[in-house]
VOPA-902284 format. One line per 8 residues: their letters; for each residue x, y, z of N, C-alpha, C. Coordinates in nm, 4 decimals. Layout:
residues N
A) X,Y,Z,X,Y,Z,X,Y,Z  ...
end
This chain:
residues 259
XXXXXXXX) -6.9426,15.2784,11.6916,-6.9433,15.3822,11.7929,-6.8039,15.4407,11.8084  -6.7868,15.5677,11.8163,-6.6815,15.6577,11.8530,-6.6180,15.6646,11.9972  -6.5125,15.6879,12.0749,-6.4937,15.6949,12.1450,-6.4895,15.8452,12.1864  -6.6180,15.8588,12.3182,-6.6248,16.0305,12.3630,-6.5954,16.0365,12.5046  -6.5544,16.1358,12.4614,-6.4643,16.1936,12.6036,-6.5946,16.2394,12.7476  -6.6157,16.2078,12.7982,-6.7362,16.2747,12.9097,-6.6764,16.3372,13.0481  -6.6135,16.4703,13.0255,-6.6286,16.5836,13.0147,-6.5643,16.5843,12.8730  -6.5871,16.7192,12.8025,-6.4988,16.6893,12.6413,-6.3495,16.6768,12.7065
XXXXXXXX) -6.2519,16.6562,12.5942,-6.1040,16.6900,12.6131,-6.0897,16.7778,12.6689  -6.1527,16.9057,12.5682,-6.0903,17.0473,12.5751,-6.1164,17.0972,12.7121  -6.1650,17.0062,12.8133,-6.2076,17.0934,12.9546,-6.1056,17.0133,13.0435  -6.0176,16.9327,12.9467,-5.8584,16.9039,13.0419,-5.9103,16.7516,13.0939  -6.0155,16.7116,13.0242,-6.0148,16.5308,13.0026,-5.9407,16.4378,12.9114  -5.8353,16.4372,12.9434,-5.7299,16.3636,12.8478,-5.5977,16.3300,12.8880  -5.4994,16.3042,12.8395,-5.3669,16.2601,12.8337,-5.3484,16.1512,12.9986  -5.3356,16.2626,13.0730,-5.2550,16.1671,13.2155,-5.3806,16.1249,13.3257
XXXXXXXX) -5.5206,16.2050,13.2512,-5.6133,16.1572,13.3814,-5.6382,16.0068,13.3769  -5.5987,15.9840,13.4718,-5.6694,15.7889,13.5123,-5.7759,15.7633,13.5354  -5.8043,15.6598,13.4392,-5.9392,15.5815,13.4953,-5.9748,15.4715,13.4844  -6.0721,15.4049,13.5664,-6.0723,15.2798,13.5978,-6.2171,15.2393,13.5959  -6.2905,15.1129,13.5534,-6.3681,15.0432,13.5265,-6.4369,14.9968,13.6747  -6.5202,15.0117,13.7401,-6.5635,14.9695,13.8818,-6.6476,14.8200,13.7946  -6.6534,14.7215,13.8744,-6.7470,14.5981,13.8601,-6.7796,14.5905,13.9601  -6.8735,14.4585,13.9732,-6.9363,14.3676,14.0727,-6.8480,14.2322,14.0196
XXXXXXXX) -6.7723,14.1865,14.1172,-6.7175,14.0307,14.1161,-6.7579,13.9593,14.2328  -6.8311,13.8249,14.1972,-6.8602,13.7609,14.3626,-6.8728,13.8727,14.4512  -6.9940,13.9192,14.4225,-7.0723,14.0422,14.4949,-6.9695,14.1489,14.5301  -6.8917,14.1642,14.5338,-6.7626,14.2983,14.5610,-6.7713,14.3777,14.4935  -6.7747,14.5025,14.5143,-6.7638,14.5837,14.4261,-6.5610,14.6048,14.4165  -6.5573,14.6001,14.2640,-6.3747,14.5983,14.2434,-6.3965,14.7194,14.1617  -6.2799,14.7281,14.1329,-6.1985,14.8447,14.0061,-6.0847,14.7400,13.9184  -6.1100,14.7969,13.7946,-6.0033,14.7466,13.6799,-5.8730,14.7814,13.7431
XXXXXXXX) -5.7934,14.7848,13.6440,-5.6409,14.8496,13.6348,-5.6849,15.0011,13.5458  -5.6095,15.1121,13.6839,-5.5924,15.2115,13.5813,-5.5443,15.2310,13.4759  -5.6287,15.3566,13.3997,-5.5525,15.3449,13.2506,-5.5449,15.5004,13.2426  -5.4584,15.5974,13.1577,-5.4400,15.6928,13.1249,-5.4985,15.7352,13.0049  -5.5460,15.8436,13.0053,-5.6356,15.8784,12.8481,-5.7385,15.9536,12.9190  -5.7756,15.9767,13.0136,-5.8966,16.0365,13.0631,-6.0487,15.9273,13.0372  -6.1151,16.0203,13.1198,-6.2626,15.9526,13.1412,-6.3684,15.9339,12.9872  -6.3476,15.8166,12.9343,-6.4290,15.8088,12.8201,-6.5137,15.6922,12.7626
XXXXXXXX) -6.5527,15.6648,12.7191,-6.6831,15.5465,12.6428,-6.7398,15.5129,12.5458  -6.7351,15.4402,12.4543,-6.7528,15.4048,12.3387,-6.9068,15.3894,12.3338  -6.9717,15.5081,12.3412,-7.1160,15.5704,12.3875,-7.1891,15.6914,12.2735  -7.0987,15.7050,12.1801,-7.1600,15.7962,12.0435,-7.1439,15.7765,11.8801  -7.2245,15.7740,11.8476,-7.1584,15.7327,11.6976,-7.1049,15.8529,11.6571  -7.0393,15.8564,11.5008,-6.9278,15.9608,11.4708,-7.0172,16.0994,11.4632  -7.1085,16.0700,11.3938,-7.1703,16.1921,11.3391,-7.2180,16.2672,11.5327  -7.2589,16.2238,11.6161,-7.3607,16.2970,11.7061,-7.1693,16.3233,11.7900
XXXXXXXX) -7.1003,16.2383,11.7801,-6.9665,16.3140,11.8725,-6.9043,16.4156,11.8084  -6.8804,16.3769,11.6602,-6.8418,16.5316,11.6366,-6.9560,16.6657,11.5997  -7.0728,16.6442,11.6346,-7.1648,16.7367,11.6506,-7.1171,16.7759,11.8006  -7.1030,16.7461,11.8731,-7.0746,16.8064,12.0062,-6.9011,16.8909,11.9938  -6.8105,16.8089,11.9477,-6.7086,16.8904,11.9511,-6.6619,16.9827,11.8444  -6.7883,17.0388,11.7442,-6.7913,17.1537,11.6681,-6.8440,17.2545,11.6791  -6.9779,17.2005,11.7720,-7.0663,17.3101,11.8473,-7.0363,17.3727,11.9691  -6.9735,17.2524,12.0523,-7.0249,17.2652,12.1893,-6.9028,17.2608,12.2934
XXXXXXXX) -6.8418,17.1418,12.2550,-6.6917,17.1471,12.3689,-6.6536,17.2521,12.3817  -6.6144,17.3475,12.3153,-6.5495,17.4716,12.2798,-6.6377,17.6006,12.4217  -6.7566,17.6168,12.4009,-6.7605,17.6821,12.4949,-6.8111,17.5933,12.6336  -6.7992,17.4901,12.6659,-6.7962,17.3597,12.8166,-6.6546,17.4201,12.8227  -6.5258,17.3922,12.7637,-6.3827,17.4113,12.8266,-6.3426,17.5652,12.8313  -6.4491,17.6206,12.7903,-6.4130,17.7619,12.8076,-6.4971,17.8537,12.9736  -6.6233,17.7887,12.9605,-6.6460,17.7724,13.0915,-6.6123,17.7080,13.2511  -6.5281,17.5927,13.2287,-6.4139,17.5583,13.3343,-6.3378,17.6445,13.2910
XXXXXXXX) -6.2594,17.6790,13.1890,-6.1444,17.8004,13.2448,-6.1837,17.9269,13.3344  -6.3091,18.0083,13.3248,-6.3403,18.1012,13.3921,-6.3665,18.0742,13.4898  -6.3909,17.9419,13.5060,-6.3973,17.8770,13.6886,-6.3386,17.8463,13.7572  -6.2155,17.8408,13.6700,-6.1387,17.7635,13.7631,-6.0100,17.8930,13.7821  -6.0427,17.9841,13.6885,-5.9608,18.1301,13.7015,-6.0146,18.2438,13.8695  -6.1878,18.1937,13.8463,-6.2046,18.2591,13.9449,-6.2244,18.1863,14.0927  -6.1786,18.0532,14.0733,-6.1417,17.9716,14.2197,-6.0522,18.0163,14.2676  -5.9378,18.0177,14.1655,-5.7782,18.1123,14.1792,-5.7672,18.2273,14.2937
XXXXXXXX) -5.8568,18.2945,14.2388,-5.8738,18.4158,14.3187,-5.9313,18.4296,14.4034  -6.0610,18.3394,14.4360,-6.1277,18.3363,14.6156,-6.0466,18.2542,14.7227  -6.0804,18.2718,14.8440,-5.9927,18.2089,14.9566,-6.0795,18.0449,14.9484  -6.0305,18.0003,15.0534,-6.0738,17.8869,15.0774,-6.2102,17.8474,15.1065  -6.3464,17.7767,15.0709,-6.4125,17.7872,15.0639,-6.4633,17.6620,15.1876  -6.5256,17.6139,15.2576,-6.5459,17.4885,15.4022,-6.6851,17.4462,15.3187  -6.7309,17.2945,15.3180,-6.7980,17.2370,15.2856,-6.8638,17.1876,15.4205  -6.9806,17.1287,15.3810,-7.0815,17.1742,15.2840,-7.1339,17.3234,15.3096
XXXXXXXX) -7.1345,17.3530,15.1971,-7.1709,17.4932,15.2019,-7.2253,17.5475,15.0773  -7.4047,17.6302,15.0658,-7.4070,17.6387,14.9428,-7.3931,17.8451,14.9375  -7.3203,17.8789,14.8312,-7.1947,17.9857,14.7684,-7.3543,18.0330,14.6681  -7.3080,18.1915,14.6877,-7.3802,18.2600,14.5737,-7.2843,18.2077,14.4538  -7.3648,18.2190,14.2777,-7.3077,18.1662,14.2230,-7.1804,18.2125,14.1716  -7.0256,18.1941,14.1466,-6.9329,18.2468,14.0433,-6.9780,18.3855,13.9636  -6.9086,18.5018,13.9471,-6.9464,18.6013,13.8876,-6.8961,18.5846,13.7288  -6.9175,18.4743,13.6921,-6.8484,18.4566,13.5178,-6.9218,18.4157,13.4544
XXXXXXXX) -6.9197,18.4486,13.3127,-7.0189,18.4394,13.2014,-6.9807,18.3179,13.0645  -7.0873,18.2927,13.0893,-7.0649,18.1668,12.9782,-7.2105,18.1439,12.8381  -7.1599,18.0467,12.7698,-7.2897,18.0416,12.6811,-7.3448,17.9097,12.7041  -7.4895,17.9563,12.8128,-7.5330,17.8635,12.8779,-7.6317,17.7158,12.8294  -7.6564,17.7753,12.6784,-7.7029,17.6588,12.5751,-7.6358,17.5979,12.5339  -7.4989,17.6455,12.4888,-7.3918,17.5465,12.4300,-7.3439,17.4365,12.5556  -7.3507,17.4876,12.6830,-7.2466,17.4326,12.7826,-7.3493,17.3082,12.8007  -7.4768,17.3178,12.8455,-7.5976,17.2507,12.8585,-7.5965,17.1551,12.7341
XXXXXXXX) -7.5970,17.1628,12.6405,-7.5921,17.0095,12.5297,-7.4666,17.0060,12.5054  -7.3331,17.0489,12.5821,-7.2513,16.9753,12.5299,-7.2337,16.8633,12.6556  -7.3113,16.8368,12.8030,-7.2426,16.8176,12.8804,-7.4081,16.6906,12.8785  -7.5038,16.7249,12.8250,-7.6044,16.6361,12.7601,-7.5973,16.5306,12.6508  -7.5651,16.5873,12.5680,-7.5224,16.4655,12.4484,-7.3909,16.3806,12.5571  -7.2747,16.4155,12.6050,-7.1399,16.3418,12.7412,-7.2788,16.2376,12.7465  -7.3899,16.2906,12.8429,-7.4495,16.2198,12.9144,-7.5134,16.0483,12.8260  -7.5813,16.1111,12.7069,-7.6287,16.0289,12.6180,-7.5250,15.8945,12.5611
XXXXXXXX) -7.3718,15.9297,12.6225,-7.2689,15.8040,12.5913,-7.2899,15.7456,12.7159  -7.3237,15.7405,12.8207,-7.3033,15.6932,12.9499,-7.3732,15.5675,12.9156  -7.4775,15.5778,12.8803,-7.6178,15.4518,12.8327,-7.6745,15.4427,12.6969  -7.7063,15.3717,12.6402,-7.8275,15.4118,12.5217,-7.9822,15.3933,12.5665  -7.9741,15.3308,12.7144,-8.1251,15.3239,12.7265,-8.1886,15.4991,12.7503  -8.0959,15.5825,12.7685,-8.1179,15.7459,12.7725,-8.1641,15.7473,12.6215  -8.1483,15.7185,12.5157,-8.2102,15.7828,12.3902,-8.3626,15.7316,12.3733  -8.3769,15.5589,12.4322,-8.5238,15.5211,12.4413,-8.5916,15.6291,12.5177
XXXXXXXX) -8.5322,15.6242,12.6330,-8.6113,15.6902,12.7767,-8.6787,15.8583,12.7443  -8.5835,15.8976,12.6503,-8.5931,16.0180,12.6357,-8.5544,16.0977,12.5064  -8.6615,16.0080,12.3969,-8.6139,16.0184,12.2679,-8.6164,16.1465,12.1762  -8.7153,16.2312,12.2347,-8.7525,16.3931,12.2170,-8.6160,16.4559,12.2266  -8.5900,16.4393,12.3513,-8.4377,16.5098,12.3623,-8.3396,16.4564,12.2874  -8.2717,16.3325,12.2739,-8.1794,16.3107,12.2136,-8.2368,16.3749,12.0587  -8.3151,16.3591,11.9677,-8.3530,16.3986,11.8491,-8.3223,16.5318,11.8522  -8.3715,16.6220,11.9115,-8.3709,16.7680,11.9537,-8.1914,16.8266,11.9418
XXXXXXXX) -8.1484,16.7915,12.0272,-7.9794,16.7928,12.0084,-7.9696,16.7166,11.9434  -8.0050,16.6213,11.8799,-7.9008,16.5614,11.7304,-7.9419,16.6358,11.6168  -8.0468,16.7264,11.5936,-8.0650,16.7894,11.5326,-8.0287,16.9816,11.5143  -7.9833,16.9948,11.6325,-7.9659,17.1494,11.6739,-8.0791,17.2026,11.6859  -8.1651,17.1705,11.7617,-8.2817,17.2879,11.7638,-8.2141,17.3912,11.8655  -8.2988,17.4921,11.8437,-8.2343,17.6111,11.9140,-8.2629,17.6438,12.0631  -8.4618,17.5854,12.0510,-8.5142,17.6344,12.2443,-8.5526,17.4367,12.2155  -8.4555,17.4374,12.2952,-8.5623,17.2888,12.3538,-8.5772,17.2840,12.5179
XXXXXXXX) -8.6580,17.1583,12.5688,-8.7422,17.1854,12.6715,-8.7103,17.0008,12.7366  -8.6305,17.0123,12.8743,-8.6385,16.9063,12.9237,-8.7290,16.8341,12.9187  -8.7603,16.6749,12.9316,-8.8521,16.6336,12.9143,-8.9133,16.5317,13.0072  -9.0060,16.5303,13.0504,-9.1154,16.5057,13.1969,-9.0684,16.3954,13.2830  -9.0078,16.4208,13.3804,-8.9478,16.2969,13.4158,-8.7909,16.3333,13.4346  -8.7303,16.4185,13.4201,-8.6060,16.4651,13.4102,-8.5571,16.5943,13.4050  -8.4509,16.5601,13.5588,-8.4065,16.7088,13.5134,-8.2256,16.7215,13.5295  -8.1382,16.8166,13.5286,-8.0481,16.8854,13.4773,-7.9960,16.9382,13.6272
XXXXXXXX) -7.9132,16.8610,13.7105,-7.8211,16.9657,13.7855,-7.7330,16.9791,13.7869  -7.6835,17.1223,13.8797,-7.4754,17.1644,13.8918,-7.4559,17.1665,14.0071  -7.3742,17.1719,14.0203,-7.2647,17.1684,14.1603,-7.1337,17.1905,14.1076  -7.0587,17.3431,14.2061,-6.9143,17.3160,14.1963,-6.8393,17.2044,14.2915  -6.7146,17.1397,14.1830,-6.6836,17.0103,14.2335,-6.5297,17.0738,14.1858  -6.4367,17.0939,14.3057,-6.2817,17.1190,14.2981,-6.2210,17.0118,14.3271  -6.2407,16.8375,14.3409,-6.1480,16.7511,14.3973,-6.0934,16.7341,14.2525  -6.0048,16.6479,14.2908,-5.9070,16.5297,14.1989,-5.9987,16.4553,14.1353
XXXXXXXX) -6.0102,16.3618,14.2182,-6.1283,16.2496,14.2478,-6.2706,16.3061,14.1122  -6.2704,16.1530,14.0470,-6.3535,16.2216,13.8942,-6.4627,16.0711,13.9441  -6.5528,16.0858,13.8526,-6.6492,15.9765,13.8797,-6.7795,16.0238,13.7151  -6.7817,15.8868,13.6460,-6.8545,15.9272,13.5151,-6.9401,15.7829,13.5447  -7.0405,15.8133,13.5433,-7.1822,15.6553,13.5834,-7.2948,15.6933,13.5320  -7.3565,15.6365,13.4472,-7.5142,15.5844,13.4164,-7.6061,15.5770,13.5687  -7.7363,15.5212,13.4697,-7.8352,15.4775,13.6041,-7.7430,15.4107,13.7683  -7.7767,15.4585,13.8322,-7.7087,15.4407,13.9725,-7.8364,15.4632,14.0942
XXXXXXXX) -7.8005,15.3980,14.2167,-7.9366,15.4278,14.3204,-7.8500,15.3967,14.4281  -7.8285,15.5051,14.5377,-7.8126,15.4543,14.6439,-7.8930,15.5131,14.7549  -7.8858,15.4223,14.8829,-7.9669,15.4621,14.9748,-7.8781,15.5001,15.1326  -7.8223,15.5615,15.1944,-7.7673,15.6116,15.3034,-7.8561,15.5461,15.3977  -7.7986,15.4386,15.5175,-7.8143,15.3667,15.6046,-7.7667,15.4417,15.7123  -7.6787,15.4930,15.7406,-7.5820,15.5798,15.8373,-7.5803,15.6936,15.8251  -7.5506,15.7554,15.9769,-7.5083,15.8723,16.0379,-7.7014,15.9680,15.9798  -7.7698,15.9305,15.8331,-7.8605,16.0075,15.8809,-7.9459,15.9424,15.6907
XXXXXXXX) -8.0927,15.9536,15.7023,-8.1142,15.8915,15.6192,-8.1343,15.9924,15.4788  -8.0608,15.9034,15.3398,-8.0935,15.9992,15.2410,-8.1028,15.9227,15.0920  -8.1188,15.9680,14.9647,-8.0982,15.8433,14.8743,-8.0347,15.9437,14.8108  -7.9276,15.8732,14.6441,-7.8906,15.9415,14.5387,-7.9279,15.8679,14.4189  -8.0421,15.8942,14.3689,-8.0756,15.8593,14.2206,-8.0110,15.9073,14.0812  -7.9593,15.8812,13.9958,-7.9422,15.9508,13.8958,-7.9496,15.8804,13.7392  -7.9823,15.9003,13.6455,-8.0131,15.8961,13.4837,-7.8450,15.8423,13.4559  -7.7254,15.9655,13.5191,-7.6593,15.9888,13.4562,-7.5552,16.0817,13.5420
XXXXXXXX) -7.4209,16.1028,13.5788,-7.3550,16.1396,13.6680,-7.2251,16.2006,13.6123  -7.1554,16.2969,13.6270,-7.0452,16.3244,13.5143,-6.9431,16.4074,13.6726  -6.8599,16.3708,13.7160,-6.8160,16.4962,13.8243,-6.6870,16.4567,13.7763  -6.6120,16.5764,13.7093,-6.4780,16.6249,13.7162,-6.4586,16.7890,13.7118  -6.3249,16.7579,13.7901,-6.3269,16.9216,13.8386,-6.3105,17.0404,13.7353  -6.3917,17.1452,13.7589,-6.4345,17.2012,13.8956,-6.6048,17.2260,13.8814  -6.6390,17.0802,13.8191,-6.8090,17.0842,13.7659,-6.8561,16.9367,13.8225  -6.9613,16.9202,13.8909,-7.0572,16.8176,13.8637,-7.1712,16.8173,13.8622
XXXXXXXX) -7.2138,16.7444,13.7439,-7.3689,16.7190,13.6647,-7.3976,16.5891,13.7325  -7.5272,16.6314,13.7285,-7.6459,16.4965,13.7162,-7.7529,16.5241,13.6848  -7.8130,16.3885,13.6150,-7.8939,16.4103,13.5367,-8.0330,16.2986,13.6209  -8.0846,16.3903,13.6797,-8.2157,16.2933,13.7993,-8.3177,16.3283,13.7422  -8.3930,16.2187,13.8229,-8.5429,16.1649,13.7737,-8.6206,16.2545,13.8800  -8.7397,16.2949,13.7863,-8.8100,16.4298,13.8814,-8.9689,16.3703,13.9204  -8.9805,16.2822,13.8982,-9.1154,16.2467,13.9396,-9.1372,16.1053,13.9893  -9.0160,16.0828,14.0608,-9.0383,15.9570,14.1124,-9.0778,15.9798,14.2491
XXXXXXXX) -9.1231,15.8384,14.2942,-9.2106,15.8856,14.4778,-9.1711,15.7904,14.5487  -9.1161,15.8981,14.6329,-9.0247,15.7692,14.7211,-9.1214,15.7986,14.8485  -9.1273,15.7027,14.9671,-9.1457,15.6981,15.1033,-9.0916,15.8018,15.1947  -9.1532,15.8038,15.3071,-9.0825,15.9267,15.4010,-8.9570,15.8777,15.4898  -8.9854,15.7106,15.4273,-8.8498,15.6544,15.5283,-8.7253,15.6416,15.4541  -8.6951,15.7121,15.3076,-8.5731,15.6990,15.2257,-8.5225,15.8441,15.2292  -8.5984,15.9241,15.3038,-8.5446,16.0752,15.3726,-8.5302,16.1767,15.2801  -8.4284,16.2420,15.2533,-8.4768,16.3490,15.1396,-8.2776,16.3028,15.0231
XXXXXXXX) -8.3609,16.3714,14.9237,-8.2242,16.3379,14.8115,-8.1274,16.4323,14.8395  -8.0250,16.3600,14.7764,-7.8888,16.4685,14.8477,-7.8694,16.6040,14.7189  -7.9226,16.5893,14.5973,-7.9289,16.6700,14.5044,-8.0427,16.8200,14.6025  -8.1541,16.7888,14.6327,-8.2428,16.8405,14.7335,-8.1987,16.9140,14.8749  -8.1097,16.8117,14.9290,-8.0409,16.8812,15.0606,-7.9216,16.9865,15.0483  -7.8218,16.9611,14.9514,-7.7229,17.0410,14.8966,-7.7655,17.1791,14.8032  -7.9153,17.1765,14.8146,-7.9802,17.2488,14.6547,-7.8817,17.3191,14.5742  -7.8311,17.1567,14.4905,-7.7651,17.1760,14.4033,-7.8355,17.2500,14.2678
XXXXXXXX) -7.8156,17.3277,14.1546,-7.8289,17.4225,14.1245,-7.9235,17.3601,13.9840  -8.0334,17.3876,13.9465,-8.1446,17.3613,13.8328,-8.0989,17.4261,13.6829  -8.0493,17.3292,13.6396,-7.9912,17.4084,13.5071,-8.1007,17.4026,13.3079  -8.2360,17.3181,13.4068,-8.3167,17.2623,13.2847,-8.3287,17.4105,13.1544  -8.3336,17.5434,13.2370,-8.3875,17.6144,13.1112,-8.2621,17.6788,13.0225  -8.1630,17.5864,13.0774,-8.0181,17.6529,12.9785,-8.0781,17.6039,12.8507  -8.1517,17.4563,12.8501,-8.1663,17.4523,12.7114,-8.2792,17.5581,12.5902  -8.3490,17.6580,12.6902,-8.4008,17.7025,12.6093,-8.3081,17.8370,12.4976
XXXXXXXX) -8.1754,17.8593,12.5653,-8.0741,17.9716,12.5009,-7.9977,17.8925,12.3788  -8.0322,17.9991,12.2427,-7.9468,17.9305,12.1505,-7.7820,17.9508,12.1534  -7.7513,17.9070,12.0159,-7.6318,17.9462,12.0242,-7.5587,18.0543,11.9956  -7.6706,18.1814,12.0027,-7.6620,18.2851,11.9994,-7.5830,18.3593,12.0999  -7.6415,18.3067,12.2229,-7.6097,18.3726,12.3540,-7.4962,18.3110,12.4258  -7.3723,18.3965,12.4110,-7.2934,18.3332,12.4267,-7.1984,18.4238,12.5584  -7.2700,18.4620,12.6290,-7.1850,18.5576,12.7275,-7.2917,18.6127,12.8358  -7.3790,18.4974,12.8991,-7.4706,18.5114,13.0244,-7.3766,18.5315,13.1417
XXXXXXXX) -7.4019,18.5969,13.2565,-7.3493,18.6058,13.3682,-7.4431,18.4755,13.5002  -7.3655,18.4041,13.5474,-7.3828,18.2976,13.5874,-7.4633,18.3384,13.7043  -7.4637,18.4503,13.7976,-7.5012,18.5245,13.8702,-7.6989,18.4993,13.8480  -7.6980,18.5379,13.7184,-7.8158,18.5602,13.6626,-7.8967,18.4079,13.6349  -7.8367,18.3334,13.5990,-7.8609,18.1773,13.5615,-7.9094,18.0981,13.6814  -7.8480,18.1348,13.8064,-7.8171,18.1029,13.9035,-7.8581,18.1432,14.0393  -8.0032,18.2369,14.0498,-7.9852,18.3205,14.1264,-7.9983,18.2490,14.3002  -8.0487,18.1257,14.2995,-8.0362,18.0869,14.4260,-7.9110,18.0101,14.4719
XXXXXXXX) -7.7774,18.0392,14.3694,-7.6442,18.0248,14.4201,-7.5328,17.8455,14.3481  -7.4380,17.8308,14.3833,-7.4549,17.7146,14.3010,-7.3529,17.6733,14.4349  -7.3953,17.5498,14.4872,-7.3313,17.4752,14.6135,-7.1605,17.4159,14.5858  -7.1035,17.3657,14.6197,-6.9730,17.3047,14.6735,-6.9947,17.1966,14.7020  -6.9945,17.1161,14.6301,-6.9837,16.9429,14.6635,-6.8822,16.8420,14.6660  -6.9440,16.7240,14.7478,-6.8217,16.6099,14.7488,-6.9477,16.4871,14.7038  -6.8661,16.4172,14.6094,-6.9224,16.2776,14.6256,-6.9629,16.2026,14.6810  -7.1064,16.1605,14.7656,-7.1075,16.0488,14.8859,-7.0567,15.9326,14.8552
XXXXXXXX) -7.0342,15.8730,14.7429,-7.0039,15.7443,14.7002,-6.8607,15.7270,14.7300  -6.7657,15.7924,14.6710,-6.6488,15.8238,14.6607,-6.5730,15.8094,14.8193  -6.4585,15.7146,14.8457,-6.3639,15.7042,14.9654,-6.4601,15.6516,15.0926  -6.4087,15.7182,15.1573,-6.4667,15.6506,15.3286,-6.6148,15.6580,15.3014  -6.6371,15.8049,15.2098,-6.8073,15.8007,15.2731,-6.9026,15.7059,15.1995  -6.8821,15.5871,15.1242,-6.9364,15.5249,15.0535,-7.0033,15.4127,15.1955  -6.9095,15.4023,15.2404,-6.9713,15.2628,15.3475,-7.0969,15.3647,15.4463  -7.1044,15.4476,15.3975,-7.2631,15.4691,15.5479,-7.4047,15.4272,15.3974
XXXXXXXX) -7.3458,15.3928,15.2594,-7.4401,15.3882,15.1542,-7.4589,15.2454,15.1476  -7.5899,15.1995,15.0692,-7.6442,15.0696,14.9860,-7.5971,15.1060,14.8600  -7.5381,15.0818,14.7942,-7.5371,15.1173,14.6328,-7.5733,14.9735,14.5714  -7.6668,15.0495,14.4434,-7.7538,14.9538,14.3863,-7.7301,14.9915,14.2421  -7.7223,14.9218,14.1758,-7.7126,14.9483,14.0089,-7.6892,14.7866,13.9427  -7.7187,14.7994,13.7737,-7.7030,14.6809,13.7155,-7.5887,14.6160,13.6651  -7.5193,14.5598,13.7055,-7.3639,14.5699,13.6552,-7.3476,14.5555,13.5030  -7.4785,14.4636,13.4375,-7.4283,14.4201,13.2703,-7.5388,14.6173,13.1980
XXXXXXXX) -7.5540,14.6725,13.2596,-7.6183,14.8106,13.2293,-7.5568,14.9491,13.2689  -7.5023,14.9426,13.3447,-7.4694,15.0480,13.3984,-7.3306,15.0979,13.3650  -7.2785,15.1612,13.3380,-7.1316,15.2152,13.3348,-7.1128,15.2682,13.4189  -6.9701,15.2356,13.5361,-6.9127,15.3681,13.5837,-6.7550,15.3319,13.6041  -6.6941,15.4720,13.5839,-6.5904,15.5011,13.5656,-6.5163,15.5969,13.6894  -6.4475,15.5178,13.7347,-6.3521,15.6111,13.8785,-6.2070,15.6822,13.8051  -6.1416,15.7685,13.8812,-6.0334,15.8059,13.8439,-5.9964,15.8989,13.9257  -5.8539,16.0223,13.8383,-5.8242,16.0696,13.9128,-5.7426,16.1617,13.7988
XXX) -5.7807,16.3344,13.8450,-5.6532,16.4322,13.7503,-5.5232,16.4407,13.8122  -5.4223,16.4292,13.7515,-5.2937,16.4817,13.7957,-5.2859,16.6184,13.8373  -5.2002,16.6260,13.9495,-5.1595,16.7365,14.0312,-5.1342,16.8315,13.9479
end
């Protein structure tokens, strides 16, 4: 296995960003010792990582630049709050499997779970089609504060009830993905998902654009807007959560970009 970057390099995952290994020790949740190199995982073999960074990184880091050009230029934005989407154009098939295959290093139980898709992008098909049981969201994410995790479950005990499920989790700035389960059935007493309450933004039919289309207006992709998020897990707000995951299964990775 190769070592891949999840966000690629080229979207400014590399050199001085820190990151750190979270465990379970005698039930605690700890962190390693930071390390420098950016957020990454020995999660792809050679051939499917450099299929992503010949196809695909290239327009993912070209789409944070136009985002983070046109953050530049708006005022200050107050959370939570969900924002019509960014007026910038990107190529919304390339950005979509390059930030999919990221996802496919997080775990390998994602290639069992969902073997159509991984085949599909390891092969380049041109329209492919999420697959039943899964879907694809965005959120703009401007912190420092980075967070890359596999299967994860938590449940909000405090201040008001909610859960966060996810496949697969990728947030560094000024983007965060997740990759949730769409047909699971929860009770009326685990309240509503925070992907749901934030209506963070449905990105499943990017995969039907090849790599043809390389200059969509996000406006258009997007038309019910794309939200402003913070991590619930992340700092103080983690203690109103249950967090549940497998420690010998799960990967996750904390950190942080330089100023």
């Amino acid at each position: 296995m190769s070592k891949a970057h999840v966000p690629p390099r080229a979207a400014g995952n590399r050199d001085k960003v820190t990151a750190t290994t979270v465990r379970i020790q005698d039930k605690i949740r700890r962190k390693g010792r930071p390390m420098a190199g950016g957020m990454w995982l020995y999660g792809l073999c050679g051939d499917c990582n450099s299929l992503a960074g010949c196809h695909y990184d290239t327009a993912y880091a070209d789409f944070v630049r136009v985002l983070e050009t046109d953050a530049r230029s708006r005022p200050h934005l107050y959370l939570p709050r969900a924002n019509p989407a960014p007026p910038v154009r990107l190529a919304p098939g390339r950005v979509v499997r390059s930030i999919l295959i990221g996802m496919f290093a997080t775990t390998p139980h994602l290639r069992v779970m969902f073997h159509d898709l991984a085949e599909d992008l390891r092969n380049r098909r041109e329209h492919i089609t999420m697959p039943d049981g899964a879907t694809l969201r965005m959120a703009l994410y401007p912190f420092r504060d980075t967070r890359l995790a596999s299967m994860f479950y938590g449940y909000r005990v405090l201040v008001r009830r909610q859960y966060y499920d996810v496949f697969s989790e990728v947030y560094f700035r000024p983007l965060a993905w997740a990759l949730t389960p769409s047909d699971r059935g929860y009770d009326e007493h685990a309240g509503d998902s925070i992907f749901d309450h934030y209506a963070w933004a449905t990105v499943d039919e990017w995969l039907h654009y090849g790599d043809d289309v390389t200059s969509a207006d996000l406006r258009d992709l997007c038309r019910g807007g794309v939200p402003q998020v913070v991590h619930p897990l992340l700092g103080q707000r983690q203690d109103d959560w249950v967090q549940a995951f497998n420690d010998e299964v799960t990967a996750v990775l904390e950190g942080e970009i330089p100023m």
